[in-house]
Phi, psi and omega in degrees: 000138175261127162253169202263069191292345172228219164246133165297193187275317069064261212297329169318317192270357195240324157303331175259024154285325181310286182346299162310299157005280221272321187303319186289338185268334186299323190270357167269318170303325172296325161313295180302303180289299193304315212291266171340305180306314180282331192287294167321345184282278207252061152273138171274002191291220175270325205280317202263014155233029138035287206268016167238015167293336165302274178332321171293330206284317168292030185235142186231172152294084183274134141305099167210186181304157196080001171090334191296147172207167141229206214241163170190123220217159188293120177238014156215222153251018186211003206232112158258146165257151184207185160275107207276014176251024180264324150283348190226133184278157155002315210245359187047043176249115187299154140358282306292314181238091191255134185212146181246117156235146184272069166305314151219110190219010144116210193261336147346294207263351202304347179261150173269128195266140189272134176245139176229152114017098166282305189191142170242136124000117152310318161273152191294320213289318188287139195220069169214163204199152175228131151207158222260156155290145123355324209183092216295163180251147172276136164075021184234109170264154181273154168297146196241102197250127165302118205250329182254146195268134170334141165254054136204077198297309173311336175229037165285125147217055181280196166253176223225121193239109183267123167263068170218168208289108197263111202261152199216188183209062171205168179213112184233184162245038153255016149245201158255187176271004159281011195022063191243133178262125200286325180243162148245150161257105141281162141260134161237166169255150197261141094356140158303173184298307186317349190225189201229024197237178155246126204253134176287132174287326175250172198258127172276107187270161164322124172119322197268013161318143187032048191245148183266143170275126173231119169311142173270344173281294170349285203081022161283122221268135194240357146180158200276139142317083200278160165246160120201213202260114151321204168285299204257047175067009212256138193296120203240358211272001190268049193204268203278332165085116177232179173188168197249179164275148226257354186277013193276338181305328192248337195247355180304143187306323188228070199262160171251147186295142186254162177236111171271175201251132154280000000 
């Protein structure tokens, strides 16, 4: 009697194609999920940065009269850093009815806190501002601002998470109901020591004025958002993007002293 011990080649052949199949589909799927996993890792979008929700939560809404606003952000609990041409009018006139909201800071914050003018810089050049709360906020951590300058500044480039409130003239749900788009994602270049600013890879919209730049390896805010002016007085920085360095909050010749939160 003959027994049959194997498979013709035909069905051999037609199992280790299954086989392949089956490999070639594990390793695309598998493909397909690390992609997704990373695109969500390092997205720049809302979804894919994660890890600035903490951060945000220090980023406020400056408010003022006439609908106007900028960005503004915690560097202690009763202490904002801004921009200073966002508090002082044309006319180099501060501010008076300045109101701050922590859009996301939970339900907590939903009311808006009245806020003053702690201190501005003397120089025009400079476009940074301090202002005190009404009332310190709970439960908030303040941005942790980088005190030191890069030792090769010239080939500083990190990349970079600009937080503020951004006017965009749409409303989705990656806006609010002002159709301000609340984060941008830049890259920046660092400038040298002689100057004191930082140049933007990207273009900067209107709103996002005194909003902080943060490495994103750090989580350190390395600089405030800022405008500024060509030769010919016509305002460049929504085009070209600038920010001063934020450590000037501490080293300015005539900054005031701060008692930051540990």
């Amino acid at each position: 009697m003959i027994r049959f011990v194997g498979i013709s080649n035909k069905a051999q052949s037609k199992k280790d194609t299954n086989k392949r199949i089956k490999k070639i589909s594990g390793l695309f799927t598998f493909c397909i999920f690390s992609f997704v996993f990373l695109y969500f890792l390092f997205d720049t979008t809302d979804i894919g940065i994660k890890k600035f929700e903490e951060p945000r939560a220090a980023v406020a809404k400056i408010m003022l009269e006439g609908g106007n606003y900028g960005t503004g952000f915690l560097i202690s609990n009763e202490v904002l850093v801004t921009a200073k041409h966002c508090v002082v009018d044309e006319n180099d006139q501060i501010e008076k009815n300045i109101s701050v909201l922590f859009t996301n800071a939970g339900k907590q914050y939903e009311q808006d806190i009245k806020a003053s003018v702690l201190w501005i810089p003397s120089d025009e050049n400079d476009d940074f501002a301090l202002l005190k709360l009404s009332s310190p906020v709970k439960n908030i951590k303040p941005l942790e601002i980088n005190t030191k300058e890069p030792e090769n500044p010239m080939n500083y480039s990190p990349e970079c998470i600009v937080l503020g409130y951004q006017s965009v003239s749409k409303i989705d749900d990656k806006h609010d109901s002002d159709g301000n788009k609340k984060f941008a994602l830049n890259v920046t270049s660092y400038m040298p020591k002689d100057t004191t600013l930082i140049e933007l890879e990207s273009g900067i919209s209107q709103g996002t004025s005194g909003g902080p730049v943060i490495d994103k390896e750090s989580g350190k805010v390395i600089g405030i958002v800022v405008k500024r002016s060509n030769v010919n007085h016509e305002i460049i920085s929504y085009e070209a993007g600038f920010a001063e360095k934020a450590y000037q909050v501490f080293y300015h010749p005539e900054a005031v002293p701060l008692k930051l939160n540990d």
